[in-house]
Legacy VTK file of the C-alpha trace (Angstrom):
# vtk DataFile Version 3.0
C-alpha trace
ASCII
DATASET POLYDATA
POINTS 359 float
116.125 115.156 85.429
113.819 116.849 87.811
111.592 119.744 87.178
108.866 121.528 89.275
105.232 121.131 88.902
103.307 124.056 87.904
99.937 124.105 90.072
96.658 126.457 88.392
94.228 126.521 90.409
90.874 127.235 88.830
87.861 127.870 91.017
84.397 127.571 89.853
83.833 131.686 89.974
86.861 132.466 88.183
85.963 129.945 85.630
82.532 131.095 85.145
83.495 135.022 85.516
86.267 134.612 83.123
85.556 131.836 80.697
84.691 134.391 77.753
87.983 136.023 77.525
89.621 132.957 77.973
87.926 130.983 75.364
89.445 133.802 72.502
93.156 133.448 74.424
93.009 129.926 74.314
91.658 130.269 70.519
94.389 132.367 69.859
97.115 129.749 71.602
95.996 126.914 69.848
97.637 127.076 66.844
100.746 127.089 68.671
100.012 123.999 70.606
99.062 122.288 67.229
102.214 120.003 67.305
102.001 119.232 70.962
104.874 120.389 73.349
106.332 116.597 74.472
107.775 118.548 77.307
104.673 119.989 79.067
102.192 118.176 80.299
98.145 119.682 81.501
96.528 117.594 84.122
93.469 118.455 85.047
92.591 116.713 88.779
90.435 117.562 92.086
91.484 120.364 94.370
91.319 118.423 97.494
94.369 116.754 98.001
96.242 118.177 95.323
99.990 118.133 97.555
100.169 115.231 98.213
99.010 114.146 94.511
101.905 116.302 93.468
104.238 114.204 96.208
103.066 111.065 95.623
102.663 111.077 91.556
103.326 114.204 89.753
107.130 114.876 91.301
108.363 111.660 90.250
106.948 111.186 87.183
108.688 114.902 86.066
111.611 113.526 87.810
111.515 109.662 85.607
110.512 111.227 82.210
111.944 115.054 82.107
108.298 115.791 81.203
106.770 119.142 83.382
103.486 118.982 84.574
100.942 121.786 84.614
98.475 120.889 87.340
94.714 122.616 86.994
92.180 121.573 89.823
88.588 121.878 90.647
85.351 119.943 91.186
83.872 117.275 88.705
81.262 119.352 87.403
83.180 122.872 86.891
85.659 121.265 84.998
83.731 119.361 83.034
81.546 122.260 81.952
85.136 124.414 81.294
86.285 121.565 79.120
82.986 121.495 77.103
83.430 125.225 76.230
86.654 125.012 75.565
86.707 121.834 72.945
89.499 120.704 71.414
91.103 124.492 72.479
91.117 123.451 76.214
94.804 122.857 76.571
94.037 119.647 78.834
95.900 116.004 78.151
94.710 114.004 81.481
91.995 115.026 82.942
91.482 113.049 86.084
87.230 112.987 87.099
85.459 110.430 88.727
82.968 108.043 86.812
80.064 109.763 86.347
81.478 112.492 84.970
83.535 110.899 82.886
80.577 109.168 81.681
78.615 112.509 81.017
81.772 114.034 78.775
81.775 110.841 76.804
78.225 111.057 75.902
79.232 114.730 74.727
82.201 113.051 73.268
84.192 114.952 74.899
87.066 112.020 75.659
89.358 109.841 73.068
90.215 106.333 73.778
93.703 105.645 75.843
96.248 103.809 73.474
96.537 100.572 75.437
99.773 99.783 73.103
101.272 102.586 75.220
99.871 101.762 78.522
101.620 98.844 79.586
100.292 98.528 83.162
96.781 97.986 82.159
97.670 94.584 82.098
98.444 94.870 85.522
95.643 96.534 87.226
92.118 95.058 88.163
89.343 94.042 85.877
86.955 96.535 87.304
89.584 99.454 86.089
88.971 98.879 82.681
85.845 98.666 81.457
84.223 99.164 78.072
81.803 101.493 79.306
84.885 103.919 79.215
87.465 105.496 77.026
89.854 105.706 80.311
90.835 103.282 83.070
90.473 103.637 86.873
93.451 104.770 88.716
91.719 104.387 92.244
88.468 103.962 93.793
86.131 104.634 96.863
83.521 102.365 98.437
80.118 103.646 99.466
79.315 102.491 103.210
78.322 104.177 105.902
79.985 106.384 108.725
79.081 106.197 111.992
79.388 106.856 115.586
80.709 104.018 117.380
79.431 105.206 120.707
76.144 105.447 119.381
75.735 102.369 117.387
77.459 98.884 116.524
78.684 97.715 113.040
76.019 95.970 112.462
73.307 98.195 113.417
74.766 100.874 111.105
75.390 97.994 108.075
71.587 97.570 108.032
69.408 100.207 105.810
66.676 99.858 107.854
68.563 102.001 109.966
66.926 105.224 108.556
63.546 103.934 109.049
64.285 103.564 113.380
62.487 106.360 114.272
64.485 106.203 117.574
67.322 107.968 116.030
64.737 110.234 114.368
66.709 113.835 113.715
70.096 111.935 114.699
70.464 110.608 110.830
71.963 111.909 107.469
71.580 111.405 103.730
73.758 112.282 100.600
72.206 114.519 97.965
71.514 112.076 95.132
73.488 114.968 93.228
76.775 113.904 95.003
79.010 110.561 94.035
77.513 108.879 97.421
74.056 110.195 96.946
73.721 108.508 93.585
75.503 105.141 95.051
72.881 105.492 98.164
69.831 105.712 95.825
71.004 102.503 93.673
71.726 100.741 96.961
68.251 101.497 98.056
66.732 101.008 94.964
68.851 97.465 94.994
67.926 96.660 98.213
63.925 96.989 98.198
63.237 97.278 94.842
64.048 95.314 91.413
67.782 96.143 90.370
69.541 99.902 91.089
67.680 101.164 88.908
64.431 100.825 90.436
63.991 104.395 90.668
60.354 104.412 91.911
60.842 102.714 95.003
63.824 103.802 95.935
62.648 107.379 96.484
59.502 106.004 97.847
61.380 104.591 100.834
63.686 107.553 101.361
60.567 109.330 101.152
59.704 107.785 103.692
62.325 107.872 105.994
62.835 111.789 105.360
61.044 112.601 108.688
63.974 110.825 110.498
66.348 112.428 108.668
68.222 115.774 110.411
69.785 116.635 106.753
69.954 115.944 103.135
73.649 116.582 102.513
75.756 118.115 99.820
79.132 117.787 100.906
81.523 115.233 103.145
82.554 117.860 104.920
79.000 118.511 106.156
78.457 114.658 107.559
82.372 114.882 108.903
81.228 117.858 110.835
77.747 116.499 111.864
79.003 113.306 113.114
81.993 114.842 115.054
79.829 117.265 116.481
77.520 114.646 117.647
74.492 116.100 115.751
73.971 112.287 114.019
74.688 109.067 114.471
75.353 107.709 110.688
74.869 108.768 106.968
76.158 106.893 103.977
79.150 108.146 102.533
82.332 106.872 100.911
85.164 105.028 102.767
87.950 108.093 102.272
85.864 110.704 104.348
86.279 108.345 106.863
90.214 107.905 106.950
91.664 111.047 108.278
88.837 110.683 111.585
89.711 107.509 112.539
93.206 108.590 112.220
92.494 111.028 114.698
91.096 108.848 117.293
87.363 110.359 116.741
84.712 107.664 117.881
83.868 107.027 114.042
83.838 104.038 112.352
83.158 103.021 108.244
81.684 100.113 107.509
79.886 98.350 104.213
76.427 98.223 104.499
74.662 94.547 104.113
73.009 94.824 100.897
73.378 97.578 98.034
77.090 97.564 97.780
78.689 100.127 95.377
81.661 101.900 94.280
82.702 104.996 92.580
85.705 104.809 90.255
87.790 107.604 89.145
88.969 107.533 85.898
92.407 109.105 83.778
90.689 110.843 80.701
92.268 112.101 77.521
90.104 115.130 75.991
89.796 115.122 72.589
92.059 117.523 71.053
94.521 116.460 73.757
98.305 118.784 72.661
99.953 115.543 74.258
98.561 112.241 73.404
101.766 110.461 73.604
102.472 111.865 77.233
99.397 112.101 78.357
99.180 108.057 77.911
102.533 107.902 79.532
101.566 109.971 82.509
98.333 107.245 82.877
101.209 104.504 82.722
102.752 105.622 85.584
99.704 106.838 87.204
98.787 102.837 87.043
102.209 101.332 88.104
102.923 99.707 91.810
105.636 102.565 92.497
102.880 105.191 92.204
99.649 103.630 93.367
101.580 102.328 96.402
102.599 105.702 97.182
99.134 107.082 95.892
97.569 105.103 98.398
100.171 106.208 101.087
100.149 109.541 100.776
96.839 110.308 99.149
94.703 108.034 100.997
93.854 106.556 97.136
92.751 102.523 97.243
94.766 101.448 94.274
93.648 99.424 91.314
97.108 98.160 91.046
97.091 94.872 93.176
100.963 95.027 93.278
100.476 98.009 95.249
100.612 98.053 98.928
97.726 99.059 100.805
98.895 101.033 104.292
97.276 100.625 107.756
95.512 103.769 107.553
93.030 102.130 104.926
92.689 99.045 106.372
92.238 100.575 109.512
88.890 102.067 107.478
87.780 99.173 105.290
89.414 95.949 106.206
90.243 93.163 103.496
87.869 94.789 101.010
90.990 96.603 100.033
92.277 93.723 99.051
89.612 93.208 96.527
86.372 94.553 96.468
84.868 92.805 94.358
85.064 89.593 96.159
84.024 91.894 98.959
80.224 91.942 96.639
81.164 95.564 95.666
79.745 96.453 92.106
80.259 99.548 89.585
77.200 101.145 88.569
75.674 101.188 84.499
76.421 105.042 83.779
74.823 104.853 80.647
71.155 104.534 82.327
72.553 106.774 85.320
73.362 109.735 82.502
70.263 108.757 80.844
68.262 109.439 83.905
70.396 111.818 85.717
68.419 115.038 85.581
65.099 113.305 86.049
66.149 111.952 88.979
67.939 115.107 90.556
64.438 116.419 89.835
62.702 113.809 91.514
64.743 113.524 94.670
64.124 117.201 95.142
60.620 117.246 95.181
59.827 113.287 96.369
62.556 113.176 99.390
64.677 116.459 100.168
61.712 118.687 99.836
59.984 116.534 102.819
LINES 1 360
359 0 1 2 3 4 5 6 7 8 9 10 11 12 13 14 15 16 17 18 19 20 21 22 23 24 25 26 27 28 29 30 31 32 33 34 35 36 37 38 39 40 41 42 43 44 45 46 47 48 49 50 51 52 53 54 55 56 57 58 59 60 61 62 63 64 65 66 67 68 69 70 71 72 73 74 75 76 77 78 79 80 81 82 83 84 85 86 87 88 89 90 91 92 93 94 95 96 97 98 99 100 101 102 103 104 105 106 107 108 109 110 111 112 113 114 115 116 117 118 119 120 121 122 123 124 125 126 127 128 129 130 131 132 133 134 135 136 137 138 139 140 141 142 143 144 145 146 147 148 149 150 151 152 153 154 155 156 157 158 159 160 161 162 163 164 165 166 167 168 169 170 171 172 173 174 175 176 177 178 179 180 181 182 183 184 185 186 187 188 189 190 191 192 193 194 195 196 197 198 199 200 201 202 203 204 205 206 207 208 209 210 211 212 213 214 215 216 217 218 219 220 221 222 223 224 225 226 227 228 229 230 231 232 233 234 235 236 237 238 239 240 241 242 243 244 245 246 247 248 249 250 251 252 253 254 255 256 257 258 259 260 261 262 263 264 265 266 267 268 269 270 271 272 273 274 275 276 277 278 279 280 281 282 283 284 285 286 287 288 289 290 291 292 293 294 295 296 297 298 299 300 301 302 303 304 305 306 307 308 309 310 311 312 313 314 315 316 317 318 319 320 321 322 323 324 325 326 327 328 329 330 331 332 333 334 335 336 337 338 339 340 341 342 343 344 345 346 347 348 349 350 351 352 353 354 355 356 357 358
């Protein structure tokens, strides 16, 4: 039986303008929801990209189970701060966030465990997609690199982190926010690389400290580098492989590539909130979310590397990131320790404002 997907889209002023009156409606609604509804689904995911999610997962799962799916979107942090207000009231059964967030809402214990006796394809996904460290698996992933210009520099010259440190593309360089999913994967791989571990705090913003005079901008957003490097206005900046995909696509002289040393990679994960109306189907959605059919056509239509090794991986990744597709891991790719990255988190958001942006 198929049924259409309902799509709310929640943006971060309407949450915060409205999230008083809500809070009493949804209140008011819960003790309807008390029993669950096994017919409706919430799923709580990221704006961009949300079609072809719907294409690629959320249509034929509705069509498979006779389950509807209710499909709210935003960024990490808007929706995790909506679901802390909310509680156990928020209506949500998935709610799909990458790691570090997920990480954050467990310390708030915000997230229940998955019920792996109903998840039958976590036997058939990748080590690194389920971890202890987290109450959810990872239903894809992106590797942190860096994007550059390939008629400005070679693969190699743009693999090497000494790269921001060559004053003779000073102003011609970019670097992530460490509040972003690359910045924080840039900062470990610079801490890796010249300090102790990724943790090495201290002398990772040290060097970037350093290189800030050769750096044009301290960026917020992949849309900003995208736009920066097709305008010609730099020659690299670290970023993650799937900004990459849709450029190279398009023929732009832009290339991705792993860097030598400091290699990371942000998961995202399928999260059950506590107070969940749906636990049964919200396990069964993460099922299907983790089978070949769907992370083959995940990867397809989204652009999502699947955790799924069944799954096939189409040209237009490999065309970005090679073999490492195939398994990153063996590629040297690593997952960070979230627990010391939430410990730290707003002591180093601090620092990087006033030790390296602020330069």
């Amino acid at each position: 039986m198929s049924r259409t997907s309902t799509k709310r889209i929640v943006t971060a002023t309407v949450a915060a303008a409205s999230f008083a009156m809500l809070l009493s409606s949804c209140s008011a609604d819960a003790g309807d929801n008390a029993e669950g509804d096994s017919k409706t689904l919430v799923v709580s995911t990221f704006a961009f990209g949300v079609d072809e999610f719907t294409e690629a997962v959320i249509t034929p799962f509705e069509e498979a189970t006779g389950i509807t799916v209710e499909v709210e979107t935003g960024n990490n942090a808007d929706r995790l701060s909506s679901l802390e207000l909310a509680g156990d009231d928020s209506g949500i059964d998935v709610m799909l966030i990458s790691d570090f967030y997920a990480a954050m809402g467990q310390s708030s214990d915000l997230f229940q465990p998955v019920d792996a006796d109903q998840i039958p394809n976590l036997a058939n996904v990748a080590d690194f997609a389920v971890s202890d460290e987290f109450d959810g698996p990872s239903y894809s992933y992106q590797l942190n690199g860096v994007m550059y210009r390939t008629d400005d520099l070679s693969a190699e010259e743009a693999a090497s982190w000494d790269l921001y440190a060559d004053t003779d593309y000073a102003g011609r360089l970019a670097f992530p926010d460490i509040s972003t999913t690359g910045g924080q994967l840039s900062v470990s791989a610079v801490a890796d690389t010249y300090g102790s571990d990724a943790y090495d705090i201290d002398t990772s913003l040290e060097t970037i400290g350093e290189w800030a005079p050769n750096i044009l901008q301290f960026v917020s957003s992949s849309t900003e580098i995208t736009n920066l490097l097709v305008q010609g206005e730099i020659v690299a900046s670290p970023t993650l492989n799937g900004f990459a995909t849709s450029l190279v696509a398009a023929g732009e002289p832009v290339a991705w590539t792993a860097t030598d040393t400091g290699k990371f990679m942000a998961t995202n994960r399928a999260m059950i909130p506590v107070g969940a109306p749906n636990y049964d189907a919200a396990n069964e959605f993460i099922d299907y979310l983790l089978s070949t059919e769907a992370q083959t056509a995940s990867a397809e239509i989204v652009g999502d590397l699947p955790v799924n090794p069944s799954a096939t991986v189409p040209d237009s990744l490999t065309a970005v990131v090679g073999d490492i597709a195939l398994d990153p891991i063996a590629a040297g790719f690593e997952t960070l320790d979230f627990a010391t990255i939430v410990e730290n988190y707003d002591d180093w958001v601090d620092r990087f404002a006033r030790e390296v942006s602020s330069k």
